[in-house]
C-alpha positions as CSV (number, residue, x, y, z in Angstrom):
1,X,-35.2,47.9,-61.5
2,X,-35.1,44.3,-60.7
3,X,-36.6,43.6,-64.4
4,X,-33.6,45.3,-65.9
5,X,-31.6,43.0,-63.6
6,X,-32.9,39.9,-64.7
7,X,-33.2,41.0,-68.4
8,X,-29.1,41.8,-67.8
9,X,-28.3,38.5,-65.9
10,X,-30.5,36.7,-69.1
11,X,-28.5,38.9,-71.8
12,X,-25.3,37.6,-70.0
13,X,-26.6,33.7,-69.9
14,X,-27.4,33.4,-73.5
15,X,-24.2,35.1,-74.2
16,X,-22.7,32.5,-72.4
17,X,-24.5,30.2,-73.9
18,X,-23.5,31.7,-77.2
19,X,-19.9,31.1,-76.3
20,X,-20.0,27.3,-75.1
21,X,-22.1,26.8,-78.5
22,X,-19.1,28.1,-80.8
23,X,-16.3,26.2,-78.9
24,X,-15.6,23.2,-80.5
25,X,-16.3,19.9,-80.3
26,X,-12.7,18.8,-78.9
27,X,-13.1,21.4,-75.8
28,X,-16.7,19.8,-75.1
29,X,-15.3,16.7,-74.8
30,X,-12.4,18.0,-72.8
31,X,-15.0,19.5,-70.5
32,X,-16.8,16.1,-69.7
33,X,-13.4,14.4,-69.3
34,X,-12.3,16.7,-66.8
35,X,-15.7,16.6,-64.9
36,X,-15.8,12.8,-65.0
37,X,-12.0,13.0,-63.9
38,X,-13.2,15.4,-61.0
39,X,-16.2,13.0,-60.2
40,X,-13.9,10.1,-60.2
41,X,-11.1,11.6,-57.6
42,X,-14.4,12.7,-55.6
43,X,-16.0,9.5,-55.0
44,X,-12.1,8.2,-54.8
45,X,-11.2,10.4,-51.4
46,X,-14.9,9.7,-50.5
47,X,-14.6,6.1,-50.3
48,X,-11.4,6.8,-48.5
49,X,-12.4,8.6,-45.7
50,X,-15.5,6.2,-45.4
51,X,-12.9,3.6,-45.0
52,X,-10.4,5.7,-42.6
53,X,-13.8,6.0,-40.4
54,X,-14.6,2.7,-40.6
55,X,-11.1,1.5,-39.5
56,X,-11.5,3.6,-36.8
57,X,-14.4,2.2,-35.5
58,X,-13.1,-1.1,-35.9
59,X,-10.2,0.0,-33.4
């Protein structure tokens, strides 16, 4: 039973896989953008509530 699980969760995967493979080039690149867009905000508010604590402290 738990074989035929992870052969299913696998079949699914490379399907996946399959998928990502065939989108095109543009996507991909829209993909990373978006990431490093997300990474950048990230670190953005991160840096800002590092600051809002430090103020705090300061006070």
């Amino acid at each position: 039973m738990m074989i035929f699980q992870i052969w299913k969760s696998l079949m699914r995967l490379t399907m996946w896989w399959k998928m990502i493979r065939c989108v095109s080039f543009v996507h991909c690149q829209l993909i990373l953008w978006l990431m490093n867009l997300m990474m950048i905000t990230f670190s953005e508010l991160r840096t800002r509530t590092n600051d809002n604590t430090q103020r705090k402290h300061h006070v």
